[in-house]
C-alpha positions as YAML, in Angstrom:
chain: A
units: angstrom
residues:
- id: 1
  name: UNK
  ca: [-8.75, -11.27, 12.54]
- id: 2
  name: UNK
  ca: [-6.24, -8.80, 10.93]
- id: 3
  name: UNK
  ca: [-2.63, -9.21, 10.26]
- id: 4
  name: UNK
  ca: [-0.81, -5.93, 11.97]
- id: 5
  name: UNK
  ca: [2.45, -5.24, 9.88]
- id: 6
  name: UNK
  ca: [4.22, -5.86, 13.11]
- id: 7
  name: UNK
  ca: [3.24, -9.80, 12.40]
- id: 8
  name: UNK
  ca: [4.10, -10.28, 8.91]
- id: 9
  name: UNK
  ca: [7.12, -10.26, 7.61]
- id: 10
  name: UNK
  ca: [8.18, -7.42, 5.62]
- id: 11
  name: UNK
  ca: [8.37, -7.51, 1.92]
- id: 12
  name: UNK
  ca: [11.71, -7.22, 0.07]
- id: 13
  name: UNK
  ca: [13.14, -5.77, 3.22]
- id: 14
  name: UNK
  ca: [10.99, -2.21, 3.64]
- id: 15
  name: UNK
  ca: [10.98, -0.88, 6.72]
- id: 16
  name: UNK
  ca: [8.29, -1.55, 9.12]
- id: 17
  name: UNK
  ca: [7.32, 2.56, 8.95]
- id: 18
  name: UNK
  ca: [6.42, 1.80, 5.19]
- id: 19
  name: UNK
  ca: [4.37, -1.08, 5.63]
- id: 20
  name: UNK
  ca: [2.76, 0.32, 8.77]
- id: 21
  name: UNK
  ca: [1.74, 3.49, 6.68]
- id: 22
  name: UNK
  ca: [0.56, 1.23, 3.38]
- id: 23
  name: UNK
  ca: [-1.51, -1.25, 6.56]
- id: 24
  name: UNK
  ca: [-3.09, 1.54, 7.96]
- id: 25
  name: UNK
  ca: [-4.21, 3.43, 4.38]
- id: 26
  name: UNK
  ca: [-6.05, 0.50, 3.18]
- id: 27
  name: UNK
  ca: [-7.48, -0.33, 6.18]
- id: 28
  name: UNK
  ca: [-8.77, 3.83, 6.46]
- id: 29
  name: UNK
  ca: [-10.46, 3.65, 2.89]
- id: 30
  name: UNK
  ca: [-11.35, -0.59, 3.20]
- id: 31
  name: UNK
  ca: [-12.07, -1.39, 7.23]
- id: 32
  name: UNK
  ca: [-9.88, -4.04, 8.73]
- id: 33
  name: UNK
  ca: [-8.68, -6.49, 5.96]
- id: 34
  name: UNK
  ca: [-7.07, -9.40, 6.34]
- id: 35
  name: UNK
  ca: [-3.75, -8.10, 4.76]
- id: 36
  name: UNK
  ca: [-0.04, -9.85, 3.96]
- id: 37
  name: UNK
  ca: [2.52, -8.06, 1.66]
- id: 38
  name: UNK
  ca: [1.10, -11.05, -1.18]
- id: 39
  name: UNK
  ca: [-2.23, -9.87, -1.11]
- id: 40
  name: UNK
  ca: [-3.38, -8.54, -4.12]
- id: 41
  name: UNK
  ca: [-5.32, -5.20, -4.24]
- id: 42
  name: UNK
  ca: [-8.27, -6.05, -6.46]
- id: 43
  name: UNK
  ca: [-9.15, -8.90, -4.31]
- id: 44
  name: UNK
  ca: [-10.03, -6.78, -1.20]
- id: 45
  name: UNK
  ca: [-11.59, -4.44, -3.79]
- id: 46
  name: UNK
  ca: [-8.89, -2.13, -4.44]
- id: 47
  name: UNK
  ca: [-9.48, -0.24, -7.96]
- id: 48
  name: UNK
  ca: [-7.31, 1.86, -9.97]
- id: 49
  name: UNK
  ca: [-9.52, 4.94, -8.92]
- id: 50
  name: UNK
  ca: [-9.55, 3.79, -4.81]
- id: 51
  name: UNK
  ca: [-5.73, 3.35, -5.40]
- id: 52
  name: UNK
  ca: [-5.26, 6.51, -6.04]
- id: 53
  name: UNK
  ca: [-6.79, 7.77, -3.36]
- id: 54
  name: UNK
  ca: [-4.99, 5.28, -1.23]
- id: 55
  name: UNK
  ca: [-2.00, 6.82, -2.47]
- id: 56
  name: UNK
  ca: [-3.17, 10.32, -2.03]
- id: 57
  name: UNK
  ca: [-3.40, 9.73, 1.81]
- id: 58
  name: UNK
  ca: [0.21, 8.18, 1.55]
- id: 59
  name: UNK
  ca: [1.83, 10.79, -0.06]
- id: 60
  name: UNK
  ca: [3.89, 13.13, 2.05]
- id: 61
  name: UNK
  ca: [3.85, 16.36, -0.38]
- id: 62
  name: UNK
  ca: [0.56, 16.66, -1.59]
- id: 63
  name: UNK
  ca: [2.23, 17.56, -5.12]
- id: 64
  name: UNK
  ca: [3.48, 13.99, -4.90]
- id: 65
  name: UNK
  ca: [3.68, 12.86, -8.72]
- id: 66
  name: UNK
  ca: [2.53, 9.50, -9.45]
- id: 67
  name: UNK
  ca: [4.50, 7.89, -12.52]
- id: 68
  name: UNK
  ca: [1.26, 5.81, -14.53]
- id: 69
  name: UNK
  ca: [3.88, 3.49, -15.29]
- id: 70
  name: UNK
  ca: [4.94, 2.59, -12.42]
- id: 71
  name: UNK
  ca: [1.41, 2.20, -10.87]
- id: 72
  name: UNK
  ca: [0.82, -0.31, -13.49]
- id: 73
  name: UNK
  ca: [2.66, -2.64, -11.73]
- id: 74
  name: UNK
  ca: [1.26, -2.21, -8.46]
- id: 75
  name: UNK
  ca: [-0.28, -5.52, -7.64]
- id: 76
  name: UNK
  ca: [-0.18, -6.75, -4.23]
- id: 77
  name: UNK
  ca: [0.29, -4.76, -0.90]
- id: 78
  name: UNK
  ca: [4.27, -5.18, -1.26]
- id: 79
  name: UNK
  ca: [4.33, -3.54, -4.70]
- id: 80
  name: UNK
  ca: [2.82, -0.32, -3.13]
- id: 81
  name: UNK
  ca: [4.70, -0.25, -0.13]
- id: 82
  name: UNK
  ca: [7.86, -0.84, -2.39]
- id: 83
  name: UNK
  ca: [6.10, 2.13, -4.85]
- id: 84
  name: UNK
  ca: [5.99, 4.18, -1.57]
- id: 85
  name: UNK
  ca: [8.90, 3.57, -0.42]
- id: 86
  name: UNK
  ca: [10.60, 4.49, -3.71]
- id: 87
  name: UNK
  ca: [9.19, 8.16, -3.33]
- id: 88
  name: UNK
  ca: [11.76, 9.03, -0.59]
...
């Protein structure tokens, strides 16, 4: 069974379009996960080369820049909807 964003609540208050867009990225490259905004990425096999990818099929403008620093801290499924949400 999968957790829709719709039935989880949202993380640090980002809107439901955000975490809808992170849910359905992961689950594009990964398959239906089992996914709440506490999960962390390298447990459902997220890498820093599958994240980027991941966040390639996020970004809007595909001359998106991605600050390395930033991504460092991208741990869990909230951290990159909050990293996605911070590009708009």
């Amino acid at each position: 069974m999968t957790v829709s964003p719709a039935d989880q609540p949202l993380a640090a208050g980002l809107p439901a379009s955000v975490t809808a867009r992170v849910h359905a990225a992961i689950t594009q490259r990964l398959g239906e996960q089992r996914l709440t905004p506490s999960t962390e990425l390298a447990a459902i096999g997220v890498d820093s080369l599958l994240l980027l990818r991941i966040l390639g099929d996020l970004a809007v403008d595909p001359t998106q820049e991605i600050d390395p620093y930033q991504l460092a801290d991208v741990i869990t499924v909230a951290d990159l909807a909050a990293f996605v949400e911070g590009w708009n």
